[in-house]
N, C-alpha and C positions, 0 to 999 in steps of 0.2 A: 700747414696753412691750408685751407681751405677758401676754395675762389668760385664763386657761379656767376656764369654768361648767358647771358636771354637776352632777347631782342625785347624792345622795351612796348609790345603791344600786348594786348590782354593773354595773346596764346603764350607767349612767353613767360611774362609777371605768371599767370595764373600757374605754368608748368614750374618756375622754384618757390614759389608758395606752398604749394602743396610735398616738395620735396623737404623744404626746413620746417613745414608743421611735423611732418613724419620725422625727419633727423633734424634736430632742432642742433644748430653747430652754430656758432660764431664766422662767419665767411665774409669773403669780400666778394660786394656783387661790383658787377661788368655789364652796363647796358648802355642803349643811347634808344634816339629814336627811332623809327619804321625801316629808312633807307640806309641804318647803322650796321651793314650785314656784317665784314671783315672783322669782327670783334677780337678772336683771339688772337689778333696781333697785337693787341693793349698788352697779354699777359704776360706778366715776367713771375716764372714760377721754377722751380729744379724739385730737387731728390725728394721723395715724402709729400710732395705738396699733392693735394688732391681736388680735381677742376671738377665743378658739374656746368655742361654745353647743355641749352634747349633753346630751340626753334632757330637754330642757324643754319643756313647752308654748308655743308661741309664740302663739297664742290668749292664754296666760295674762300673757307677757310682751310683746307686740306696745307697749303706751307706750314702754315702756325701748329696745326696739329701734330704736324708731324715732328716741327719741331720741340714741342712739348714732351711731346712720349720717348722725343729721344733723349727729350733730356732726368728724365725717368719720373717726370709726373702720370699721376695716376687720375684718366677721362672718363666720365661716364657721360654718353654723347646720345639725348634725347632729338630727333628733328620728324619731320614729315615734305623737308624739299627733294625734291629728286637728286640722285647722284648717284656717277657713274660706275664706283667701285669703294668700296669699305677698306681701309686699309687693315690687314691682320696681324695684331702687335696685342701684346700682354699686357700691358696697363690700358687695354682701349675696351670699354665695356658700351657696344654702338648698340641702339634702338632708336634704327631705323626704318620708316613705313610709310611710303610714299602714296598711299591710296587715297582717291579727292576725298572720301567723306571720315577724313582722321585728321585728327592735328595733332601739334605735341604733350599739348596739355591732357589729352585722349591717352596718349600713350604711358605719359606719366601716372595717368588714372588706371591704366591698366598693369603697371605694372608693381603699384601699389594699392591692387584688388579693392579701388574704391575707396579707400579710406578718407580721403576729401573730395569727396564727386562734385558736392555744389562748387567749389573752385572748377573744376573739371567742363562743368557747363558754364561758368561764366567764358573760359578762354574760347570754348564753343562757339557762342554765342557770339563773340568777339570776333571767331575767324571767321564767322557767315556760316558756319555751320547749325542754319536755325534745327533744320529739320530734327538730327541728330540730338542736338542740345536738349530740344522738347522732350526726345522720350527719352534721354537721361534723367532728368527733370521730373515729368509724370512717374520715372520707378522710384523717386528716391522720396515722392507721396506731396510732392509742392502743390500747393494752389493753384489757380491760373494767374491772381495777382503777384505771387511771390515769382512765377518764371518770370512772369515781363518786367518784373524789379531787377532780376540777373540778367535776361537780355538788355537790360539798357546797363547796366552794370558795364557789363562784358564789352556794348559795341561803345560805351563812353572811352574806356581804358583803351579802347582800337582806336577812336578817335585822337584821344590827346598824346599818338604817338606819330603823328603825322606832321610833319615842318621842316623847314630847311634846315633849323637853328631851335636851338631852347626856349630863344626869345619868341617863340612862336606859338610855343605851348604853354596849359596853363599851370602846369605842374611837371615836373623832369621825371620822367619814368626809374630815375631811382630814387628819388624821395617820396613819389605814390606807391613804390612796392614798401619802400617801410612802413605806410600805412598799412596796408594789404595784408602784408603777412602778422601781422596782430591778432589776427583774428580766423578761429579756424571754419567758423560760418561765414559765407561774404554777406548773408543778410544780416548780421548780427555789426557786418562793416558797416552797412549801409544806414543802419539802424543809431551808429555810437558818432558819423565820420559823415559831416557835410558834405565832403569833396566830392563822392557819387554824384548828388544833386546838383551842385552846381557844374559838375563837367556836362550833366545829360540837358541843362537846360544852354549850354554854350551850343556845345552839339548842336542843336533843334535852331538856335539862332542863325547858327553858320550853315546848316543844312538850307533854312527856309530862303538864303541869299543864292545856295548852287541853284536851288528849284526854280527859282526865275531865271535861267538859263534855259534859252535854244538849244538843240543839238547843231553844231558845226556842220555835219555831213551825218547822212542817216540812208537808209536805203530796207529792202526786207530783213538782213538779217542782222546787220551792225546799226553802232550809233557811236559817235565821236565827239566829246564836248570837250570846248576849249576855254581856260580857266583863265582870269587874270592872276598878275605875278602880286598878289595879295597876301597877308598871314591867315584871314578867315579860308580864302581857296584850299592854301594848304595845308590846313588843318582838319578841311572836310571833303578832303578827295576820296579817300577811301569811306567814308559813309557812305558820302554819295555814290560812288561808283557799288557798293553795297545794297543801297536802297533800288537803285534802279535795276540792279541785274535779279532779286527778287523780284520788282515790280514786272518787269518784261525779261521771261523766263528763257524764251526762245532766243534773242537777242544777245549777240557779243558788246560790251559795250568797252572804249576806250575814254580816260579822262586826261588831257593834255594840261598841266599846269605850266604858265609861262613862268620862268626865270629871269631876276633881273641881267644875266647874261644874253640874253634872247634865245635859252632853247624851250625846251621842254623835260620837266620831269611827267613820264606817263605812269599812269595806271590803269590794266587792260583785264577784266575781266570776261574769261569765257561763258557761254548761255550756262544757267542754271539747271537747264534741263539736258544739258550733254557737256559737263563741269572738262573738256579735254582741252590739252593744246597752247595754251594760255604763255605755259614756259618756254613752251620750243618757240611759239612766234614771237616772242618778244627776242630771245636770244639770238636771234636776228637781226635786232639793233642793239645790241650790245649789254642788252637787260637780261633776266632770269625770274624765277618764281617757281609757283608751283601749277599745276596741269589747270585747277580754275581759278587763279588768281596770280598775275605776274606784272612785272613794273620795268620798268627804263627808267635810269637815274641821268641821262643826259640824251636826249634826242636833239640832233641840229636842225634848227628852224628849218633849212634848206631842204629836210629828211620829209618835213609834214606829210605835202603831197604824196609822196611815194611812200609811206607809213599809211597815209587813209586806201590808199589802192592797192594797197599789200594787206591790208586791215580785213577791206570790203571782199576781197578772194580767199581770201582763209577758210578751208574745210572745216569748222567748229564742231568737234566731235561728230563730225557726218550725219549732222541735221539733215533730215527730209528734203531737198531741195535748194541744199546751199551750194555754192559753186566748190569747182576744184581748187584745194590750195596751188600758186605758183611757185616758180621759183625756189630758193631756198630757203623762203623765210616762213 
């Protein structure tokens, strides 16, 4: 049997798309949405069976792994989150690379010497990795209209994996990767498969309702916006927190989404121009990510105050002129 796990946002979809165009096999995929990290706990698999893992935390999932390999399934484990030790066992084939300007979809690109790049750039594109994406993009001879077809591509697929619930979203990231993987060009997806178009014009809908939003607390070098507990909020938290940490490069910014519980799910993106830190400060309040880009899946209201003043101190890759981080957050 054969079983793949990916987290259900473009970096993900786009890294087992490009693994079943290359071995094209019958599998059970294993996704959910953005904040779905723990995944391979779902898996019930034994002797023979063979997993492929992309873009999960293996920090997060490290029990389930282990319990897998021991149970003599055979992992091949793509990610770009940070973690602290690879465990060394004989069915475990890890590639892992925790450098801000890769993601997993990069790695699967790399270690299938290219063979679906334009997938490769869509997850790019996806993870905010515009820079990178471009000049994957310009080598592989794109237009400039056909890249920003894949950048909105990529950050739609990022978008519609953001919500509390399915009923959030407009499409379940396992029945938009059965689209996806159809097709071994994604302009040729875009080209056969409406869903692209209407997810990029929801996006820009839900996008144009964050942008009438004040910053909560702002100061030289953070910004802090606070969400209502809405379906459009949550579904455009990470664009938004996307759009703006491109738009103001210098800038840490954090997006607080309310919960009907009354906390918060955050979203904290480090500056663009010194992409550091992102994981360590959030794992601070009990969240994780990766060095520019990390999240809290439950902040207690009571935390706000002392999360924007723990926010606002943050060394952010040792900008010019930012203050010292405190404490141990």
């Amino acid at each position: 049997m054969h079983i793949d796990v990916c987290n259900g946002d473009a970096d993900g979809l786009s890294s087992v798309v490009q693994w079943r165009l290359h071995e094209p096999q019958a599998a059970r995929l294993i996704t959910g949405l953005k904040r779905d990290i723990e995944l391979l706990e779902r898996v019930q698999a034994g002797p023979g069976d063979r997993l492929l893992v992309c873009d999960l935390s293996m920090r997060r999932n490290r029990p389930a792994l282990m319990r897998l390999l021991e149970a003599g399934v055979s992992v091949r484990y793509f990610d770009h989150h940070k973690v602290d030790d690879i465990p060394v066992h004989p069915l475990l084939q890890a590639h892992i690379d925790v450098a801000s300007n890769t993601c997993t979809s990069l790695l699967v690109d790399r270690h299938l010497g290219g063979q679906f790049r334009a997938w490769a750039v869509v997850g790019a594109f996806g993870d905010n990795l515009t820079g990178v994406a471009e000049d994957l993009a310009v080598g592989l001879g794109l237009s400039f209209e056909d890249r920003r077809r894949l950048q909105s591509l990529g950050e739609s697929i990022n978008y519609n994996a953001y919500g509390d619930s399915e009923q959030d979203v407009y499409i379940t990231p396992a029945h938009l990767y059965e689209r996806l993987v159809r097709y071994a060009d994604p302009l040729l997806f875009l080209e056969h498969e409406r869903i692209g178009q209407e997810l990029a014009a929801r996006r820009q809908s839900d996008l144009r309702q964050a942008q009438a939003m004040q910053p909560y607390f702002q100061d030289a070098h953070v910004s802090v916006y606070l969400l209502p507990d809405a379906p459009w909020s949550r579904r455009v938290s990470g664009s938004f927190a996307n759009l703006l940490a491109a738009a103001h490069p210098q800038h840490a910014h954090a997006f607080l989404t309310a919960t009907a519980l009354g906390d918060f799910v955050v979203s904290v993106r480090a500056p663009m121009s010194a992409p550091a830190g992102a994981a360590e400060f959030c794992r601070g309040f009990g969240g994780d990510g990766r060095a520019g880009a990390a999240g809290i899946n439950q902040l207690p209201a009571q935390q706000l105050e002392s999360f924007i003043e723990a926010f606002s101190a943050n060394r952010w890759g040792n900008l010019p002129g930012a203050p010292g981080q405190t404490g141990t957050v």
